[in-house]
C-alpha positions in Angstrom: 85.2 67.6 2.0 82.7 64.7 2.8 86.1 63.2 5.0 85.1 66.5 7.6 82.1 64.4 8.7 82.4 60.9 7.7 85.4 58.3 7.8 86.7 56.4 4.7 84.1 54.0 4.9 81.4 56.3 5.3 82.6 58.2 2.0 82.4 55.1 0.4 79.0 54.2 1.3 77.4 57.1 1.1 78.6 57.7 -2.5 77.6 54.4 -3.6 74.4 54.9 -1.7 73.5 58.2 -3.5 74.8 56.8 -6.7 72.7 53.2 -6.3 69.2 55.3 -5.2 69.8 57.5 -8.2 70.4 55.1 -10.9 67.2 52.9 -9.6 65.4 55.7 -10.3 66.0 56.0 -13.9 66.1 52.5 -14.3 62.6 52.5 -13.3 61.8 55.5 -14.6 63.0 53.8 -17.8 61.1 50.7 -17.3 64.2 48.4 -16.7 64.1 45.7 -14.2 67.5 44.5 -12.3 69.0 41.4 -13.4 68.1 38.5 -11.1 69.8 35.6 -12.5 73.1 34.2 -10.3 75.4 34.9 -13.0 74.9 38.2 -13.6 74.7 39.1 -9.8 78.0 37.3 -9.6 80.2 39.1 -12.0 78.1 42.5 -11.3 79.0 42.4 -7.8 83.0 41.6 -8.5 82.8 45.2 -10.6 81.3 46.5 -7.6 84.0 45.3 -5.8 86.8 46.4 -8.3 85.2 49.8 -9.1 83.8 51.1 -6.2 84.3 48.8 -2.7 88.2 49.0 -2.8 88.7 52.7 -4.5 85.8 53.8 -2.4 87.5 53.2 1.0 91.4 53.4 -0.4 90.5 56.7 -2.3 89.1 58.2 1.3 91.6 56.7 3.3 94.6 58.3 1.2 93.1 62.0 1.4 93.1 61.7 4.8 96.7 62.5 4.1 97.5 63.3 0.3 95.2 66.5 -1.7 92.6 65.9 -4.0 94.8 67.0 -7.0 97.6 64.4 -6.2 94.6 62.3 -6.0 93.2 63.2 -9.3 96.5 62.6 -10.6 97.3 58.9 -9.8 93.7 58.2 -11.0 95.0 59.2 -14.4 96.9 56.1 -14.4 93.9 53.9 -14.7 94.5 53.6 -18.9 98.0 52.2 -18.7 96.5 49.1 -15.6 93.6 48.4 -17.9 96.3 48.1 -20.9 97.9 45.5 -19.0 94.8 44.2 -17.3 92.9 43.6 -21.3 96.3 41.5 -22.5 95.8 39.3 -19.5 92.4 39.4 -19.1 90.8 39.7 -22.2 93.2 38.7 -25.0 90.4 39.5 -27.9 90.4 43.0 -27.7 93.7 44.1 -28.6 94.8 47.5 -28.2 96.3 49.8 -31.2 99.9 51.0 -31.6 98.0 54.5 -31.6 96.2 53.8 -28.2 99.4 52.4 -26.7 101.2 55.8 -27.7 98.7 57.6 -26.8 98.3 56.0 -23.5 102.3 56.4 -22.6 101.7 60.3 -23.7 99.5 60.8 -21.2 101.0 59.0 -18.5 104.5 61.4 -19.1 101.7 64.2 -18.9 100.8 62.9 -15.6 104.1 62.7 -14.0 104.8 66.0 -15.4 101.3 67.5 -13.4 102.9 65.6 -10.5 106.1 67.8 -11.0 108.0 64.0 -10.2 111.6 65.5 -10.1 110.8 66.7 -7.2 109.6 63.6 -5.3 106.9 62.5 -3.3 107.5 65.9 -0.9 105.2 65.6 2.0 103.5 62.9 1.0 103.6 59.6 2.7 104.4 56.4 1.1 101.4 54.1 1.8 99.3 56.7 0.2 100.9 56.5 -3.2 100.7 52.8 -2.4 97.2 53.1 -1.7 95.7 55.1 -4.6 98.0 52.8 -6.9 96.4 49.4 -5.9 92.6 51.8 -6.2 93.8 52.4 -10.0 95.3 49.0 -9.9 91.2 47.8 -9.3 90.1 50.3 -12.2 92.2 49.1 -14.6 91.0 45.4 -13.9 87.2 46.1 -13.5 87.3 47.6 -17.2 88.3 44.8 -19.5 86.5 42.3 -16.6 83.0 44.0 -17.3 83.5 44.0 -21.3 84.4 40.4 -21.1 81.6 38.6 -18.6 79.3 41.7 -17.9 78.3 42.9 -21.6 77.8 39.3 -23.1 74.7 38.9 -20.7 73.3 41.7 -22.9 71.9 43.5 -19.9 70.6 47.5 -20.4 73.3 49.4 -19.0 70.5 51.0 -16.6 70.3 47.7 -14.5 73.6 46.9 -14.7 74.8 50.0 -13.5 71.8 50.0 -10.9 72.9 46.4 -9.6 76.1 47.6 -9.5 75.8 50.3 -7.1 72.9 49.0 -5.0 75.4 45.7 -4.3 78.6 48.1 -3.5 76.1 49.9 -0.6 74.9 46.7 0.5 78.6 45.0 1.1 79.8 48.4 2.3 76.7 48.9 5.0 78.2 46.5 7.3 81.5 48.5 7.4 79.7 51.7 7.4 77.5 51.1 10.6 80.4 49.9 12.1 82.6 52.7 11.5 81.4 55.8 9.2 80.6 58.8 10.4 83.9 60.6 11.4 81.8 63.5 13.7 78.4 64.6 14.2 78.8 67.9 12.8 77.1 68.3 9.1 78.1 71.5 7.5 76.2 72.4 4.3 79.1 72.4 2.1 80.4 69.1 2.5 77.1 67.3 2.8 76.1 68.9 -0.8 79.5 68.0 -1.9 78.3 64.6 -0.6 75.4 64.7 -2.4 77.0 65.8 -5.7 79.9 62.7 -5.6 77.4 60.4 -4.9 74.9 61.4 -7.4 76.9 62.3 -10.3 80.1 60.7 -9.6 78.7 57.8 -8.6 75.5 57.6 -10.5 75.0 59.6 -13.4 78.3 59.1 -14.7 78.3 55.3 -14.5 75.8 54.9 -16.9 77.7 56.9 -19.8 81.1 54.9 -18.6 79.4 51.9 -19.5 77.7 53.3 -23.0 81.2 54.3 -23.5 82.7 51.1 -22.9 80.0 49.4 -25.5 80.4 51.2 -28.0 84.5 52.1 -28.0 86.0 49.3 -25.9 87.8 48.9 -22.4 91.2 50.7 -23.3 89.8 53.5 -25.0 86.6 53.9 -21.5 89.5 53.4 -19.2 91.3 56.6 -21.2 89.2 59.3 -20.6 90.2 59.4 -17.1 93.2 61.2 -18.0 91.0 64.2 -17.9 90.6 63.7 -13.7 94.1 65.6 -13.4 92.7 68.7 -15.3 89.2 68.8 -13.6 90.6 67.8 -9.9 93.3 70.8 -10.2 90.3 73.3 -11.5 88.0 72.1 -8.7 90.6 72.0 -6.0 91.4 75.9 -6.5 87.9 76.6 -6.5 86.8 74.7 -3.7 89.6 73.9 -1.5 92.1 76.8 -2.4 94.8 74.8 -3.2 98.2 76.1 -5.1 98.8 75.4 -8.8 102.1 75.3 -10.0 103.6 75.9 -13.6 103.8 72.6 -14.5 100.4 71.4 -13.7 98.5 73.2 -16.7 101.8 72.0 -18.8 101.5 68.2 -17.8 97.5 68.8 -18.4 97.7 69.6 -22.4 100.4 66.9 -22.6 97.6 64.5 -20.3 94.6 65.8 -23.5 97.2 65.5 -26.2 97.6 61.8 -25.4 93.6 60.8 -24.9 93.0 62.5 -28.2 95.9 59.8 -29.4 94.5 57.5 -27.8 91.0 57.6 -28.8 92.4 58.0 -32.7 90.8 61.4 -32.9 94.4 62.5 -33.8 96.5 59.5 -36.1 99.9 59.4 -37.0 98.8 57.0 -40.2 96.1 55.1 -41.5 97.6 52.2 -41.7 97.7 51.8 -37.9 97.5 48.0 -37.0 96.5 46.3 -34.1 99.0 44.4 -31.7 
């Protein structure tokens, strides 16, 4: 919706806009101050880069061509990259033969929503492409914040808050440049706007990184196998577009596998880690 008015890079900027002036205001509402030293500004901006720069821009440029639900879909993916991305990147934290099952369930899930038997259909190559290397940048920007972000032993409100306020500020130049798409603001999109950039961008980051500090990368990274379910539910509501039989199938095969993942369903206590 926001792509009726702006162009991929405007999507991207305003969202992390939105999402950067929200979060400053609870971190000061909170009494938290931003990080100042280089280090953390460093390795804070490279997950801005990671989790919102690239996705930002390749998320808007794909549904410029792909739906939202196909969309939602490939974003499930982001568990199985930050699998691989934690046994490069972060060799202490080990995932568990349950997470790894779990993980691989959910995956099948997703290609089942996808309805993959019956290829790509009408959409285009470099968009699949496209939304993969996004995911790609999830997957990394996981086990890349546990390892050099969380030992700084920052409150998640700054981080989060830096975080945001650098992805606007390297995506302003980009914006100005190029970003609005036409000067015609209906209502809807610009509250849909609003909504991405204040919840999906904002809100939401904070309890990602709680998440991630309490339960680990893999198991952060996992609950976006719920995107599939929510994106199809939204996408009929708002954008009226078609469900087929096998999306609702793939979407209890997508929850059976985070509930594996997460351990809240075990195949044995004496599950052991890789």
């Amino acid at each position: 919706m926001g792509l009726e008015f702006l162009t991929p890079f405007g999507v991207a900027f305003v969202r992390c806009a939105l999402g950067a002036a929200t979060l400053l205001m609870i971190a000061r509402l909170r009494g938290h101050a931003l990080p100042k030293s280089r280090k953390a500004l460093f390795h804070i901006w490279v997950v801005a880069i990671l989790l919102n720069v690239i996705p930002g821009i390749f998320y808007a440029l794909a549904e410029t061509e792909v739906t939202s639900v196909l969309a939602g879909i490939i974003n499930a993916v982001t568990p199985l990259m930050t699998i691989l991305a934690i046994m490069v990147v972060n060799r202490e934290e080990k995932p568990r033969v349950s997470q790894l099952i779990g993980l691989l369930l959910g995956f099948t899930g997703v290609l089942i929503v996808l309805g993959v038997w019956q290829g790509l259909g009408d959409n285009p190559l470099w968009a699949i492409v496209v939304l993969l290397l996004a995911v790609t940048c999830y997957g990394i920007s996981f086990p890349y914040t546990r390892r050099f972000v969380m030992p700084l032993q920052i409150k998640s409100e700054s981080v989060v808050s830096l975080q945001l306020t650098l992805a606007a500020l390297t995506l302003l130049p980009l914006f100005l440049l190029d970003g609005i798409a036409k000067d015609e603001y209906r209502l809807a999109p610009v509250l849909a706007m609003v909504a991405l950039g204040v919840f999906g961008s904002g809100v939401a980051y904070i309890w990602n990184f709680k998440v991630m500090e309490f339960a680990g990368s893999a198991i952060a990274s996992s609950v976006t196998y719920l995107t599939p379910v929510v994106a199809i539910i939204v996408g009929i509501i708002f954008l009226n577009e078609k469900i087929t039989w096998y999306e609702p199938v793939g979407a209890l095969v997508v929850l059976l596998g985070a509930a594996i993942a997460q351990e809240r369903i075990r195949f044995s206590r004496s599950s052991s880690r890789l």
